[in-house]
VOPAGU-2260 file (C-alpha; in pm, 1 decimal, decimal comma):
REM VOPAGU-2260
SITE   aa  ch    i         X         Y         Z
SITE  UNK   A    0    2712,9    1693,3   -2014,3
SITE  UNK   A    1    3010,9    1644,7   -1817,1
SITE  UNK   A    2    3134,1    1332,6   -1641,3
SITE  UNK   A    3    2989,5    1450,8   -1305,2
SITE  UNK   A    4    2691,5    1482,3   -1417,0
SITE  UNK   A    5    2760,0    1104,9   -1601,3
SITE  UNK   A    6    2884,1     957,0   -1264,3
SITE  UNK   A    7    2532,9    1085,3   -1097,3
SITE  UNK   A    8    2308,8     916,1   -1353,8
SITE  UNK   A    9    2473,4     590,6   -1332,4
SITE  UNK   A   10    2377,3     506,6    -974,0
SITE  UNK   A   11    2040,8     618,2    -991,7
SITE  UNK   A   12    2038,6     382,5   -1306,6
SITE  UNK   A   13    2139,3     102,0   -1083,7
SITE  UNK   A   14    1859,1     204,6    -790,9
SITE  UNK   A   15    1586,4     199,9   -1081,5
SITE  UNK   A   16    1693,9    -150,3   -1142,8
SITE  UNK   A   17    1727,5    -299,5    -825,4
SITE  UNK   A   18    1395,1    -117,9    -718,9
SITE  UNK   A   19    1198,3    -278,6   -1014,8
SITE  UNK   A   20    1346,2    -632,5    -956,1
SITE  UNK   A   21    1302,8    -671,5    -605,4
SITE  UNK   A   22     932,1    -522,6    -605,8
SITE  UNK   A   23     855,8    -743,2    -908,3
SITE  UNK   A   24     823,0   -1008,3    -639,3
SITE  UNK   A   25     569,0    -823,3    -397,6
SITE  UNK   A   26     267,3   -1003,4    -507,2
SITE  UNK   A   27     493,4   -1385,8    -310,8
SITE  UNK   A   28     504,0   -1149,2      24,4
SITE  UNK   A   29     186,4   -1068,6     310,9
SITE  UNK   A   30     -13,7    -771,8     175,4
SITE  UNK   A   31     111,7    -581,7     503,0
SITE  UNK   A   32     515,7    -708,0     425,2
SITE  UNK   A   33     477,7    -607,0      46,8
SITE  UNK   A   34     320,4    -216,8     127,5
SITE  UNK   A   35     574,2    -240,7     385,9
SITE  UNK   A   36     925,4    -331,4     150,7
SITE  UNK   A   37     722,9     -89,5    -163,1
SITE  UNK   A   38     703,0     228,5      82,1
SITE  UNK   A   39    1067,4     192,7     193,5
SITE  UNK   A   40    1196,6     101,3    -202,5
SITE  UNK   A   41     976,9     447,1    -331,8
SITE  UNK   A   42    1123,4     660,5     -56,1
SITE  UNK   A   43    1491,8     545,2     -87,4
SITE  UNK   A   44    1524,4     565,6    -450,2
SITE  UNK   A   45    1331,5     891,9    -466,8
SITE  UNK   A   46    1584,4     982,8    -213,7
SITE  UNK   A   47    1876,1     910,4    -432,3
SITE  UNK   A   48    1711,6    1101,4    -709,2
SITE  UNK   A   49    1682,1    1409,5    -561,2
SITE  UNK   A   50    2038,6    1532,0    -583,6
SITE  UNK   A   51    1991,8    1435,2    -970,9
SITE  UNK   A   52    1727,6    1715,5    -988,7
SITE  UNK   A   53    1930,9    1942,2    -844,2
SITE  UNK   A   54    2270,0    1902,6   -1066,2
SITE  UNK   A   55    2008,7    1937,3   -1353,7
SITE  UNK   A   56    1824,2    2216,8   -1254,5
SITE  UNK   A   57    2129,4    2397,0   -1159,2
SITE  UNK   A   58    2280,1    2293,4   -1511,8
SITE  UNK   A   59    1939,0    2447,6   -1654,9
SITE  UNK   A   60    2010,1    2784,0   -1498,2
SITE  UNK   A   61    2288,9    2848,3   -1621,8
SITE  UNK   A   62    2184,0    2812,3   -2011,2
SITE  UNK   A   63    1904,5    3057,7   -1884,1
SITE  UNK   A   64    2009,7    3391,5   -2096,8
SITE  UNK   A   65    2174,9    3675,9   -1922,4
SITE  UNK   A   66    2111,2    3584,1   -1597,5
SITE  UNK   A   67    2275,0    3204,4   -1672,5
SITE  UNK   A   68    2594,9    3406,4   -1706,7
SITE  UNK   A   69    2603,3    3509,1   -1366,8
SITE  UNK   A   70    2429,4    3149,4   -1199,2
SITE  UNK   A   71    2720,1    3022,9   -1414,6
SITE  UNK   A   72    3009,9    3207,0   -1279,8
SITE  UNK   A   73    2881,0    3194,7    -931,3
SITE  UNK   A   74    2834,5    2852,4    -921,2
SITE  UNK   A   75    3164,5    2743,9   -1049,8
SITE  UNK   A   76    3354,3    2989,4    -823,7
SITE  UNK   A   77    3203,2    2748,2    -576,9
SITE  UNK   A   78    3304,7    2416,0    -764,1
SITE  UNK   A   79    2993,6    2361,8    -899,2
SITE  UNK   A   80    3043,9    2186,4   -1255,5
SITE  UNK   A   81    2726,4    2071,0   -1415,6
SITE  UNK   A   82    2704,1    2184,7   -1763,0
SITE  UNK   A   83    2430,4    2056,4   -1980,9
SITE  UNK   A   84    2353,9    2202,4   -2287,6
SITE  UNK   A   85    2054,1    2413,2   -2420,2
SITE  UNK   A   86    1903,2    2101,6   -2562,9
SITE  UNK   A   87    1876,7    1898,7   -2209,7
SITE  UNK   A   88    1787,1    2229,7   -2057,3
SITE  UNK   A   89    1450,6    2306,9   -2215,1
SITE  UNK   A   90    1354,2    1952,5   -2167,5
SITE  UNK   A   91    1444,7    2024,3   -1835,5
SITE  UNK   A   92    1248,4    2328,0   -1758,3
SITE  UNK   A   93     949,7    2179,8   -1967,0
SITE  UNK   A   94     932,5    1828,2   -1707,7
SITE  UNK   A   95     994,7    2043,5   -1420,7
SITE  UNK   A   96     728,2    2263,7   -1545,7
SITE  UNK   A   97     509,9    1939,7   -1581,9
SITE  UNK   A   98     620,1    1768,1   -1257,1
SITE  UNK   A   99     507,7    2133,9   -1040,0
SITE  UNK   A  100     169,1    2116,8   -1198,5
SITE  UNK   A  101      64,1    1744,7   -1187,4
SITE  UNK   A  102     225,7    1743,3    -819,3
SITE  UNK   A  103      -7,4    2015,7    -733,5
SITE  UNK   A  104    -330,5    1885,0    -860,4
SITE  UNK   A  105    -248,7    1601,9    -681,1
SITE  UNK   A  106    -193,1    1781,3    -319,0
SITE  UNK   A  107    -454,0    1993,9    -403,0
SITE  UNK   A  108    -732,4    1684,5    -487,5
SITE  UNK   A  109    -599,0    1553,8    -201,3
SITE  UNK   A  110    -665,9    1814,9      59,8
SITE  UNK   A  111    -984,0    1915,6     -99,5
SITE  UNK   A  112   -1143,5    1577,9     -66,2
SITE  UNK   A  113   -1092,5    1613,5     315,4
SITE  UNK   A  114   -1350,6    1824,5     289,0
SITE  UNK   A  115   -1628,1    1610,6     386,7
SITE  UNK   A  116   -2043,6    1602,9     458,1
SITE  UNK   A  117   -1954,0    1428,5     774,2
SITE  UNK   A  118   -2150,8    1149,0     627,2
SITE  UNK   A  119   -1959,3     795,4     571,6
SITE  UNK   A  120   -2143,0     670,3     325,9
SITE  UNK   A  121   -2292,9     846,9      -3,0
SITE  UNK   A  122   -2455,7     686,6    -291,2
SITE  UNK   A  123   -2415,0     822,7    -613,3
SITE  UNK   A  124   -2669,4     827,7    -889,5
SITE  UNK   A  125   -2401,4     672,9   -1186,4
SITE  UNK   A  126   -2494,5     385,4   -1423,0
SITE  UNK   A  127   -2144,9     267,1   -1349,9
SITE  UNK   A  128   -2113,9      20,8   -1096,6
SITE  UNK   A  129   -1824,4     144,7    -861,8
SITE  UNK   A  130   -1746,0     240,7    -492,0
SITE  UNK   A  131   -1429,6     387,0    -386,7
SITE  UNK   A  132   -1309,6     576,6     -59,2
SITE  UNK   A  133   -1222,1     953,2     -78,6
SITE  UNK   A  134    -864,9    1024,3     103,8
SITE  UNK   A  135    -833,6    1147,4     508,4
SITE  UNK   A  136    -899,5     996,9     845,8
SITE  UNK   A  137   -1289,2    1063,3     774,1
SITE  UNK   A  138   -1331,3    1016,4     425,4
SITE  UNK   A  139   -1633,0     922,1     294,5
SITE  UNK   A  140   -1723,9     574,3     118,2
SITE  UNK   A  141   -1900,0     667,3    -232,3
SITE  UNK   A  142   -2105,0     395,7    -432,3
SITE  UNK   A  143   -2301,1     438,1    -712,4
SITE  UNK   A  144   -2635,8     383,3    -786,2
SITE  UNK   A  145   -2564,4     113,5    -996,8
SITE  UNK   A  146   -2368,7     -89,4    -742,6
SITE  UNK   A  147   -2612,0     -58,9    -509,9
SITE  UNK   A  148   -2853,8    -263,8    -749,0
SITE  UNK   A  149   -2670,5    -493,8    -842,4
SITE  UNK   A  150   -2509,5    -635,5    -538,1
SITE  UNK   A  151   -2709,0    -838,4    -274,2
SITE  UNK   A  152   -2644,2    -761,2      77,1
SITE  UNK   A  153   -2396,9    -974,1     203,5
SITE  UNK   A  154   -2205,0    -869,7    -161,6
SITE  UNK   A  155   -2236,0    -494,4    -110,0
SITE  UNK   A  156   -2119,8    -561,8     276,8
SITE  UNK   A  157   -1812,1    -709,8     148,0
SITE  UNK   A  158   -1745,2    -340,5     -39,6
SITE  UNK   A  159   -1799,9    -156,2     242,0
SITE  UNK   A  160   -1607,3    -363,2     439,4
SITE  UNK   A  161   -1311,3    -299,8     214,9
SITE  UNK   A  162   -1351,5      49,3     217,3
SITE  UNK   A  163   -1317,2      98,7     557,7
SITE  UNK   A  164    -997,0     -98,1     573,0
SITE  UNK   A  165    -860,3     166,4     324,4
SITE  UNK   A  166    -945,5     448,9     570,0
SITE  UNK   A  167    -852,4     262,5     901,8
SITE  UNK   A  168    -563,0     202,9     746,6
SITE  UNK   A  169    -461,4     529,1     598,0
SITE  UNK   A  170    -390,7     436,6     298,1
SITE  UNK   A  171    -443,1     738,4     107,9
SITE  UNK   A  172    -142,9     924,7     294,1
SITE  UNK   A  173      95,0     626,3     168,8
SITE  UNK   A  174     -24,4     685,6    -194,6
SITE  UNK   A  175      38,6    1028,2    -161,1
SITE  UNK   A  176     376,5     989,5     -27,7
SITE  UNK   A  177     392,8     749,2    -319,4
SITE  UNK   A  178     268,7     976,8    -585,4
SITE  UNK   A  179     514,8    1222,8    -439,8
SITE  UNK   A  180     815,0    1009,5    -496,6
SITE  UNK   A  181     706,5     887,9    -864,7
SITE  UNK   A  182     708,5    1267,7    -929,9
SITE  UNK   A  183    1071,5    1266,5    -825,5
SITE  UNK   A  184    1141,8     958,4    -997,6
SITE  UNK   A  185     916,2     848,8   -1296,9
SITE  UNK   A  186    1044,4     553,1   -1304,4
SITE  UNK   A  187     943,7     403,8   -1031,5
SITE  UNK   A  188     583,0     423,3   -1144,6
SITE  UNK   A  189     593,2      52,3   -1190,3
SITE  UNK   A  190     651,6      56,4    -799,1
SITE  UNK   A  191     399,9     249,2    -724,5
SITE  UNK   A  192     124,9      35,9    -906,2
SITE  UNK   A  193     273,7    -280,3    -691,2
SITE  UNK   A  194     216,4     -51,6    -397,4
SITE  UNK   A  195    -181,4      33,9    -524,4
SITE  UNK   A  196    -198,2    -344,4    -565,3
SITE  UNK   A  197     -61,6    -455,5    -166,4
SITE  UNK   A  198    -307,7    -172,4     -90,2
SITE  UNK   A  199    -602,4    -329,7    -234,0
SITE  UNK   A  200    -532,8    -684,1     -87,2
SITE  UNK   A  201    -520,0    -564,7     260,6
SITE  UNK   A  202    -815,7    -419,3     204,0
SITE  UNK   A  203    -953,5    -762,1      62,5
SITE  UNK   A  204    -805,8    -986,2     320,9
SITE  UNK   A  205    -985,6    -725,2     574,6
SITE  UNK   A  206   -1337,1    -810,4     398,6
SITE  UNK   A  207   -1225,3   -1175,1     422,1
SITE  UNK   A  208   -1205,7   -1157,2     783,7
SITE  UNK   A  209   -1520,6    -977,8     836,1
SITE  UNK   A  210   -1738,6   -1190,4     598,9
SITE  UNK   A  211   -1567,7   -1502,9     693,0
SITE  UNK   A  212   -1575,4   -1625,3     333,4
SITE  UNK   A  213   -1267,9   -1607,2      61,1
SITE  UNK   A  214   -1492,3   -1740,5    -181,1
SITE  UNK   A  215   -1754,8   -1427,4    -136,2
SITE  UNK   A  216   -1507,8   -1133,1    -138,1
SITE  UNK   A  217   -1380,9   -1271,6    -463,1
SITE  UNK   A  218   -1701,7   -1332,2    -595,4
SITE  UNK   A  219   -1797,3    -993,6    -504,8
SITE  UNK   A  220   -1506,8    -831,6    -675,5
SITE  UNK   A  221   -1521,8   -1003,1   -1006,2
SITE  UNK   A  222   -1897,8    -850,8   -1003,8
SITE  UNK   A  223   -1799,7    -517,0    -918,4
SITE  UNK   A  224   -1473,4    -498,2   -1149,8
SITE  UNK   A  225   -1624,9    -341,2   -1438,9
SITE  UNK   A  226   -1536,3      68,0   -1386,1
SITE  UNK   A  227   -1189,5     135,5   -1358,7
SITE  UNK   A  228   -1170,5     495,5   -1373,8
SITE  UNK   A  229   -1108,3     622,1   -1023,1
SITE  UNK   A  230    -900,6     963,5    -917,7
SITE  UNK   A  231    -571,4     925,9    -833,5
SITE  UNK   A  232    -559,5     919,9    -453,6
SITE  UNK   A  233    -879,0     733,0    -437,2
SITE  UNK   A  234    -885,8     345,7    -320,5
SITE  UNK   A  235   -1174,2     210,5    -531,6
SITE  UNK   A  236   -1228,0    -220,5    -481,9
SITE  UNK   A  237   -1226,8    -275,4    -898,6
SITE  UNK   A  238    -906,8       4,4    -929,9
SITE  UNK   A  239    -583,6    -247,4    -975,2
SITE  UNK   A  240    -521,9    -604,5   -1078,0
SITE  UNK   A  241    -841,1    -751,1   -1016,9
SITE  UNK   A  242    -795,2   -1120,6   -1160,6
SITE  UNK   A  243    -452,7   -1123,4    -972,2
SITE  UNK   A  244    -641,5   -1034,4    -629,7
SITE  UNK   A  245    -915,9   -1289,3    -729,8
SITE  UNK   A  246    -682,9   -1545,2    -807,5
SITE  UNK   A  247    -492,0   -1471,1    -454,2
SITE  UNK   A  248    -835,0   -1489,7    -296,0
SITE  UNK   A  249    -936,8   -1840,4    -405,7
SITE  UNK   A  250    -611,6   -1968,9    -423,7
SITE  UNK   A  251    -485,5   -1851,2     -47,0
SITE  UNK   A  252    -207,8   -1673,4      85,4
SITE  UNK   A  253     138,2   -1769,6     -79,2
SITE  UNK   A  254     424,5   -1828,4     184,1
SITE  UNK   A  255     799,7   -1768,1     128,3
SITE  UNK   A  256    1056,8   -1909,1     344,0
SITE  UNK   A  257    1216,8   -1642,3     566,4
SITE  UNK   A  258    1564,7   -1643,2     412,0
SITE  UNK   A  259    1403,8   -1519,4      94,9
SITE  UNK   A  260    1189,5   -1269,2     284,1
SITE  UNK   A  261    1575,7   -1190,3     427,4
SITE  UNK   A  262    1735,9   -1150,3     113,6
SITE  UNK   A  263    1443,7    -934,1     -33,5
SITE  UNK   A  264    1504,6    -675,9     257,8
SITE  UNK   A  265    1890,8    -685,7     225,4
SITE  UNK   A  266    1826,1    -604,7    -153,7
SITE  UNK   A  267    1607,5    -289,3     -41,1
SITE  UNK   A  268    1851,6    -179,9     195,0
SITE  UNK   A  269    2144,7    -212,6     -98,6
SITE  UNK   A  270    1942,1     144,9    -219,3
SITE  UNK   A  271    2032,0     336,2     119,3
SITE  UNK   A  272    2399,2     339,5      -2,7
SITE  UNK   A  273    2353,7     424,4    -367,8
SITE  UNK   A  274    2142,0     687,9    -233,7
SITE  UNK   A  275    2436,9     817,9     -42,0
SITE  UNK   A  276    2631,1     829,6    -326,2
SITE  UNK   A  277    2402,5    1012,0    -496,4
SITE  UNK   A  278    2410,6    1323,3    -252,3
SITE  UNK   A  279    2807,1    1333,3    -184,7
SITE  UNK   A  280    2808,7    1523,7    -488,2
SITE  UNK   A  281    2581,1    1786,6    -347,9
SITE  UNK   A  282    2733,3    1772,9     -51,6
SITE  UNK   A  283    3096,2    1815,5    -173,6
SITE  UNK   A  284    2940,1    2122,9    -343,1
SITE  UNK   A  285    2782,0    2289,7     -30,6
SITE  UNK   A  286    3068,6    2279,7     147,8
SITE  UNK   A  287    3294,7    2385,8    -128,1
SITE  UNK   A  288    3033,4    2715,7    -125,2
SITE  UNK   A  289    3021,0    2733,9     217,1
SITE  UNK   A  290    3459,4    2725,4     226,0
SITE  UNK   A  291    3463,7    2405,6     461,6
């Protein structure tokens, strides 16, 4: 690989880094602050990512045979250098090839599941005791069977309450967005988790408000915090970190001083640069091709 290719992998090394230690601290921040600083860390390093892809996909073509001889020569008559190897090419090909297909069950799930009945709330005959909201502005509220009996009414108010704060708050178009960026950048999957979790206590600070009791919602989703396995884009009340939420619950919102909060954004905003970095290279090379 040669030492463009190096110099490209280093910064992105160094947004990785600084993306995983300033979101480590998301669960200090507001709900709203923390889904806030997550969004903008996913999109900026997926961002600087990007023109990663594209030195290695390019590098990829040319160890394709026959035709690599001519993406090869055309490219470099441009000044585009990225040599790779066969090696780092079929790994290449093989997580692109995995990336394309994951990233279109997801869009497809997604877009299917705004296919609705119209109805918002469905209960499901399951033995499992779970209730999660399906993705789009009128996406329904499924609960199973199971939940149903086992919840008292003020209990299974409290899930439906936090339901509908996932769907008035659109959350399933940030996870898709964020699902969207981890395929770009698999390592900000951590991230992304942080975001599902900042997600899920808006949604219980929503039911807080509406039930007027901390001590309930957390009650409530201790009981209910026994099925885990949701689909991706789905917001389900037992889906991430429920003893950290319950925890936050009983204990009360945690407040950090403002030049923290400062310093936290000013670290998020240190990406925007790297990120720059990251496409001068690509856009040295476009206007090399296009003789600027």
């Amino acid at each position: 690989m040669t030492s463009v290719a190096l110099l490209s992998f280093a910064p992105l090394l160094v947004v990785a880094l600084v993306a995983l230690a300033v979101s480590h601290f998301h669960s200090r921040l507001q709900p709203q602050i923390a889904s806030r600083m997550l969004m903008t860390i996913l999109v900026l390093a997926a961002f600087s990512a990007i023109p990663v892809l594209v030195e290695l996909i390019a590098g990829a073509l040319f160890e394709v045979p026959l035709a690599g001889i001519w993406f090869h020569d055309e490219a470099h008559a441009q000044g585009f250098h990225v040599n790779i190897g066969q090696i780092v090419a079929i790994f290449v090909w093989v997580g692109l090839l995995l990336t394309v297909i994951k990233g279109l069950r997801v869009i497809r799930s997604y877009y299917r599941s705004h296919l609705t009945s119209g109805a918002e709330l469905i209960v499901v005959d399951d033995k499992r005791p779970f209730a999660f909201a399906t993705p789009g502005p009128s996406g329904e509220i499924a609960v199973s069977s199971a939940l149903v009996e086992m919840l008292s009414h003020p209990e299974f108010e409290v899930v439906l309450a936090h339901e509908r704060a996932h769907r008035h708050g659109r959350h399933d178009r940030l996870l898709l967005v964020g699902n969207i960026c981890t395929f770009l950048f698999p390592l900000l999957r951590p991230v992304l988790r942080r975001l599902e979790f900042s997600l899920e206590r808006i949604a219980d600070n929503c039911a807080v408000k509406i039930s007027g009791s901390r001590e309930l919602v957390a009650h409530t989703l201790a009981k209910v915090a026994m099925h885990e396995d949701l689909p991706v884009l789905t917001m389900g009340i037992s889906k991430v970190g429920v003893a950290a939420r319950v925890v936050s619950l009983i204990n009360g919102p945690v407040d950090i001083t403002r030049r923290n909060l400062a310093l936290m954004w000013m670290s998020v905003f240190l990406l925007l640069p790297l990120a720059l970095l990251q496409w001068h290279h690509v856009v040295s090379s476009l206007r090399l091709a296009c003789g600027v």
